[in-house]
C-alpha positions in Angstrom: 95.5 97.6 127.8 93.5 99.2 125.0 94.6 102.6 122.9 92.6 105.6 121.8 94.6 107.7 119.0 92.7 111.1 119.5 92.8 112.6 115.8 92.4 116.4 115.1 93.0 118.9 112.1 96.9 119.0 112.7 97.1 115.1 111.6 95.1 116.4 108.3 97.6 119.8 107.9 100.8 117.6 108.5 99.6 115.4 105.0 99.4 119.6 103.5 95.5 118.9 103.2 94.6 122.7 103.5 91.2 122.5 106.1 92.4 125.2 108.4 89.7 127.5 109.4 92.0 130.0 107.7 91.8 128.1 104.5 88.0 127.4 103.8 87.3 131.5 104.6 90.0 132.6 102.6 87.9 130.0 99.3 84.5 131.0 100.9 84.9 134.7 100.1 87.2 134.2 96.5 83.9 131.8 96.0 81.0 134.8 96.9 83.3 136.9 94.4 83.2 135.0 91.5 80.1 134.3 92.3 79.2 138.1 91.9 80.7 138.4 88.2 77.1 136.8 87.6 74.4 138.1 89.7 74.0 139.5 93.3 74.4 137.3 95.9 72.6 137.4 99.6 73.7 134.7 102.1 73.7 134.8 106.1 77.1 135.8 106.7 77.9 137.5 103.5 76.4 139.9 100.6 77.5 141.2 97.3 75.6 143.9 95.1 76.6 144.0 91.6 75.3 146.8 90.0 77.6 146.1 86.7 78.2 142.9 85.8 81.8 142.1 85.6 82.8 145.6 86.6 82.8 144.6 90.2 85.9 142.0 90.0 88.3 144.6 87.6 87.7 147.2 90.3 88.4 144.8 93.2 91.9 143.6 91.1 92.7 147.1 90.2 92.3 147.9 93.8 94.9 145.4 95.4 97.0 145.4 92.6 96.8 142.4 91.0 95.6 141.4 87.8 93.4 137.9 88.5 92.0 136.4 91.7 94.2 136.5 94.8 95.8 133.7 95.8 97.1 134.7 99.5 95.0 135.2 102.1 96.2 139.2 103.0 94.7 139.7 99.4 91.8 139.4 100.7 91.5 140.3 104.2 93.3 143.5 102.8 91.0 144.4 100.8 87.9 143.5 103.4 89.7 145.6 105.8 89.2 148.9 103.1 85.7 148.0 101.8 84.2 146.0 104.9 82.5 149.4 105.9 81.4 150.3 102.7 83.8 153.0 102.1 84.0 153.0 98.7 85.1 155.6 96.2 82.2 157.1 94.4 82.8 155.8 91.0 83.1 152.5 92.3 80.4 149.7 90.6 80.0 147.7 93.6 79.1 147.4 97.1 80.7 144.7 99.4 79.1 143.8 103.2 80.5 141.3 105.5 77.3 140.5 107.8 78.1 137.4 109.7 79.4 138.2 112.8 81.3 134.9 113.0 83.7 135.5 109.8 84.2 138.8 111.0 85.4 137.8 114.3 87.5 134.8 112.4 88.9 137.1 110.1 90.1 139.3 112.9 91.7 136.4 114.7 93.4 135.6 111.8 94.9 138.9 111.2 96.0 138.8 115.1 96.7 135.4 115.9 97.2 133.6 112.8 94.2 131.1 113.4 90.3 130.9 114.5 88.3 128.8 115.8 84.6 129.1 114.0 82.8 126.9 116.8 83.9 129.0 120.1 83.1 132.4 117.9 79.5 130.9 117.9 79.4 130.2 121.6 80.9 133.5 122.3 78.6 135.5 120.4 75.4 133.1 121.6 76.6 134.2 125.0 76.7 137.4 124.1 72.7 137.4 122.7 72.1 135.1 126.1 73.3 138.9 127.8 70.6 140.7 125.6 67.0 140.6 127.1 66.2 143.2 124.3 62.9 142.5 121.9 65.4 141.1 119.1 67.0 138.4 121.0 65.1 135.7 119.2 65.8 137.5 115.8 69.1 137.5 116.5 69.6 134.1 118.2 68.0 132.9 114.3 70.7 134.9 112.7 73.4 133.9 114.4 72.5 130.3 113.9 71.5 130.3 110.3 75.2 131.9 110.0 76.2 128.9 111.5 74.1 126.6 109.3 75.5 128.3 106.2 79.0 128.5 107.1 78.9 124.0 107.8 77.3 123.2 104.3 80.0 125.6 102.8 83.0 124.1 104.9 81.6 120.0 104.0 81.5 121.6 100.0 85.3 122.7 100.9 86.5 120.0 102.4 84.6 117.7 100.0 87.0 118.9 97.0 89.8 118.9 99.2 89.9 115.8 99.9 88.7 114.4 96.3 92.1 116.2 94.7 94.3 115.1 97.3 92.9 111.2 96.7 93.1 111.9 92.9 96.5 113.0 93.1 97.4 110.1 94.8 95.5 107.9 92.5 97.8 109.6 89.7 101.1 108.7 91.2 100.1 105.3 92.1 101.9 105.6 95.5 99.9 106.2 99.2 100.1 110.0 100.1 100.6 108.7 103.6 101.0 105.2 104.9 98.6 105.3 107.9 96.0 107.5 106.4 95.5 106.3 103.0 96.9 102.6 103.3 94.9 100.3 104.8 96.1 98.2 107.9 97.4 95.0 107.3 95.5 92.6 109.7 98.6 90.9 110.9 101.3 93.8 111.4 99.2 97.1 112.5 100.1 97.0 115.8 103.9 96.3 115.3 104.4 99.0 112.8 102.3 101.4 114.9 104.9 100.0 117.8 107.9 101.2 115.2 106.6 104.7 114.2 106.1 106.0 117.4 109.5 104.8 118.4 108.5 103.5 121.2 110.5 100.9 123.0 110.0 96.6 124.0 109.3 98.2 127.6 106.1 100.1 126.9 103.1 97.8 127.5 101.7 97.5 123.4 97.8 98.0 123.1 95.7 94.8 122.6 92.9 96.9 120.6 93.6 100.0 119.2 90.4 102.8 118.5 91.2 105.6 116.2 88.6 108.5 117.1 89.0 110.9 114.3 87.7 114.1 114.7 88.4 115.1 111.5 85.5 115.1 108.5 87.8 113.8 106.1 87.7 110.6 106.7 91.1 109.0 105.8 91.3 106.1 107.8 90.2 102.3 106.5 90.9 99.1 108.4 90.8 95.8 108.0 91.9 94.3 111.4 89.8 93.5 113.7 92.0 95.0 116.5 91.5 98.4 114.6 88.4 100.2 115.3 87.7 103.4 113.6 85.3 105.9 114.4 84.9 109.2 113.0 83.2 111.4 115.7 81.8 114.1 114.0 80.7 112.2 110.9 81.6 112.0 106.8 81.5 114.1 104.2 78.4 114.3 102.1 77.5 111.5 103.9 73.3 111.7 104.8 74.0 108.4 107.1 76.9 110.2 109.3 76.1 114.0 108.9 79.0 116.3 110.3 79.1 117.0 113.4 79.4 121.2 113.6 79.2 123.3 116.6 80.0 124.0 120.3 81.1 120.8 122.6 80.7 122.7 125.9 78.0 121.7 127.7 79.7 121.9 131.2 80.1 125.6 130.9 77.6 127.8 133.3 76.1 129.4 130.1 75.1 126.4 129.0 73.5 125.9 131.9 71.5 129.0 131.7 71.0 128.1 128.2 69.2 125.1 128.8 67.0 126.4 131.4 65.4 128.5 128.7 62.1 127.0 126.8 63.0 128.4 123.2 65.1 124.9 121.6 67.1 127.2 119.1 69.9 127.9 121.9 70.4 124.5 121.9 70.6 124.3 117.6 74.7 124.7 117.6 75.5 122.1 120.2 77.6 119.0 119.1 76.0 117.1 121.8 72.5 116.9 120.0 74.4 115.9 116.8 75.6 113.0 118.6 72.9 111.6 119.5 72.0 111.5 115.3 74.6 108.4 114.7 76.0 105.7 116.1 79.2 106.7 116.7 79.1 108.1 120.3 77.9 104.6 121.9 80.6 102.5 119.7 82.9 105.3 121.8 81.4 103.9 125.1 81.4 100.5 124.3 85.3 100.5 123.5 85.8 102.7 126.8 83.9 99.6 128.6 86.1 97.2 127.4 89.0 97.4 129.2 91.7 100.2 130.5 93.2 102.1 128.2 95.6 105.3 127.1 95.2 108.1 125.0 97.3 109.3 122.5 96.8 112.9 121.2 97.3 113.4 117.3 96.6 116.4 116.1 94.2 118.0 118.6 94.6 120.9 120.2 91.9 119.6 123.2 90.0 122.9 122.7 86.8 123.7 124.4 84.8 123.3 121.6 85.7 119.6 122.1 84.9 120.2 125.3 82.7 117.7 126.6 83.8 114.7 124.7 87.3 115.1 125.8 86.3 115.3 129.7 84.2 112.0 129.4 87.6 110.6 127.9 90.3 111.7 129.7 88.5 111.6 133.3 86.9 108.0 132.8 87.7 106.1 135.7 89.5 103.3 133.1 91.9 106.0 131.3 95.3 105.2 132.9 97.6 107.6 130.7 97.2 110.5 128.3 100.3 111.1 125.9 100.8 114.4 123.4 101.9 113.7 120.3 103.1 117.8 120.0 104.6 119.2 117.3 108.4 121.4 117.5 108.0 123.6 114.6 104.4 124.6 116.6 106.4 124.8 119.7 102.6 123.5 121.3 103.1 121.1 124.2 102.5 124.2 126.7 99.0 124.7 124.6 97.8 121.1 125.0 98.6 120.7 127.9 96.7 124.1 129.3 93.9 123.3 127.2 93.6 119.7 128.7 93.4 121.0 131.9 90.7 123.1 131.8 88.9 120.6 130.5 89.3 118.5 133.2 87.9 119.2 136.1 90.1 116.7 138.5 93.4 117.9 138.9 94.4 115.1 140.5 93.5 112.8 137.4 95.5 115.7 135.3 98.8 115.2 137.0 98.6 111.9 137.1 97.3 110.9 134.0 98.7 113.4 131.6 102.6 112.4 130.6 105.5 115.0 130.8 107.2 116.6 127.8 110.5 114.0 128.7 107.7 111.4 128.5 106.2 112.6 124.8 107.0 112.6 121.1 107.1 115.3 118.3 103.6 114.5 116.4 106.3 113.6 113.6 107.1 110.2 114.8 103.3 109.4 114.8 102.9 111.1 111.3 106.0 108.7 110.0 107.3 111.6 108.3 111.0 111.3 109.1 
């Protein structure tokens, strides 16, 4: 029996890489600020006017009480909350808008729920256009998505530099950050040592071949072994040969089906499922699915419906004999996962008997190696 390791953003969090949604919005709009010591600045989702130059940031410090550029993310979102709306005191040098629908909805799930999720804020608000039969539903349809388009070339420039410290830093200590993510698999051992930090026992049947499907865009994984197979689903970094993959992955929702129906192709701009098609990777996904039966392990992943589509293929194929979560204690997430997991699929058969119990599980820390 084969093995897919299903690889999300909590693998990337657990090695303190900072690519939360949370994260890139929090440097996105410290990034439009400095930006506005200089000039004005007019993007999709957000704009700046900067009547005075340099008078804008000492009025924004002097407002939250702080003397440089905040570091913590209610800084910010504090001080969006006051001036979002433009009520500003008259003497004030500056005028700050938030226009992107998206990063206000993510900055209000933040606030509430601690997270957001950028790609089902898209498909919510596309539905919400789909509901508009107004004169400006194209107009805004173009909006929306060139919100979307700006928002994934900032998030690769974020994640970009993230990832370049964290290698640097490792670099500088001469030591692997993390054993599976930056060290690359020894072509004899990887499947033993893989057998020792999950802590699973002699009795489990070990995979033959092993695929790691990282849905991350940071790209951490390198492999030698021929046993390993490594494929990053939604592409690379700066990377013109494996673009990112950035969007909705729900294309078995009844909006999409009324979406498709329509002649106009930009409703169908944000969906992952066209980006797939752009690389390789998809059909190297098929081919090891063909192969021979195999589990899953979930790393990382929340199984959210923006992963939607992808997932169901997965965890439904008629050759997937067991899906295992990898969830985390301090998260308290198994209940999450496992929701999540069933609404993606649609057999609930297959769901009870393919997805293990909580008895049957490990805390994502054994598969991290991190105790």
């Amino acid at each position: 029996m084969n093995r897919i390791l299903v690889i999300g953003n909590g693998f990337d969090r657990a090695l303190n890489i900072k690519s939360g949604y949370n994260h890139f919005i929090d440097w996105y709009i410290k990034k439009c600020l400095i930006e506005a010591q200089q000039h004005r600045i007019d993007k999709p989702s957000l704009i700046i006017h900067t009547p005075l130059k340099g008078e804008v940031l000492n009025y924004i410090w002097q407002e939250t009480n702080a003397k440089s550029i905040p570091e913590g993310w209610d800084d910010v979102v504090n001080y969006l909350k006051l001036n979002s709306k433009n009520s500003l005191k008259k003497e004030s040098n500056y005028i700050i808008q938030l226009k992107s629908g998206i990063i206000k909805k993510a900055i209000n799930d933040i606030n509430v729920k601690g997270w957001a999720d950028i790609e089902k804020i898209y498909y919510e608000l596309l539905v919400g256009i789909l509901g508009n039969s107004g004169d400006n539903q194209i107009s805004e349809l173009t909006r929306l998505n060139n919100e979307l388009f700006e928002i994934k070339e900032q998030l690769q420039g974020y994640l970009f530099d993230e990832v370049k410290d964290i290698k640097a830093k490792k670099n500088r200590q001469g030591t692997p950050t993390h054993r599976i993510a930056f060290t690359e698999f020894e072509k004899e051992n990887f499947i033993d040592k893989e057998w020792v930090k999950l802590g699973l026992s002699d009795n489990h049947n070990r995979p033959d071949k092993v695929c790691i499907l990282n849905f991350n865009y940071t790209n951490l994984f390198k492999s030698h072994n021929d046993n390993v197979e490594i494929i990053n689903i939604h592409g690379e970094l700066k990377n013109e040969a494996s673009p990112i993959v950035f969007g909705y992955g729900d294309d078995l929702d009844e909006n999409y089906q009324k979406i498709e129906k329509l002649s106009e192709d930009k409703w169908l701009e944000g969906f992952k499922s066209f980006d797939y098609l752009k690389t390789n990777e998809y059909k190297r996904l098929l081919n090891f699915m063909s192969k021979d039966s195999f589990e899953v392990f979930i790393v990382g992943h929340s199984c959210g419906l923006s992963d939607k589509t992808l997932l169901n293929l997965i965890f439904e194929y008629d050759d997937c004999q067991h899906i295992k979560v990898f969830h985390s204690k301090e998260l308290n997430n198994f209940d999450e996962i496992i929701f999540n997991i069933s609404r993606i699929m649609g057999n609930k058969l297959k769901f009870r008997q393919r997805v293990g119990t909580k008895d049957e599980t490990s805390e994502v820390r054994l598969m991290l190696g991190l105790i």
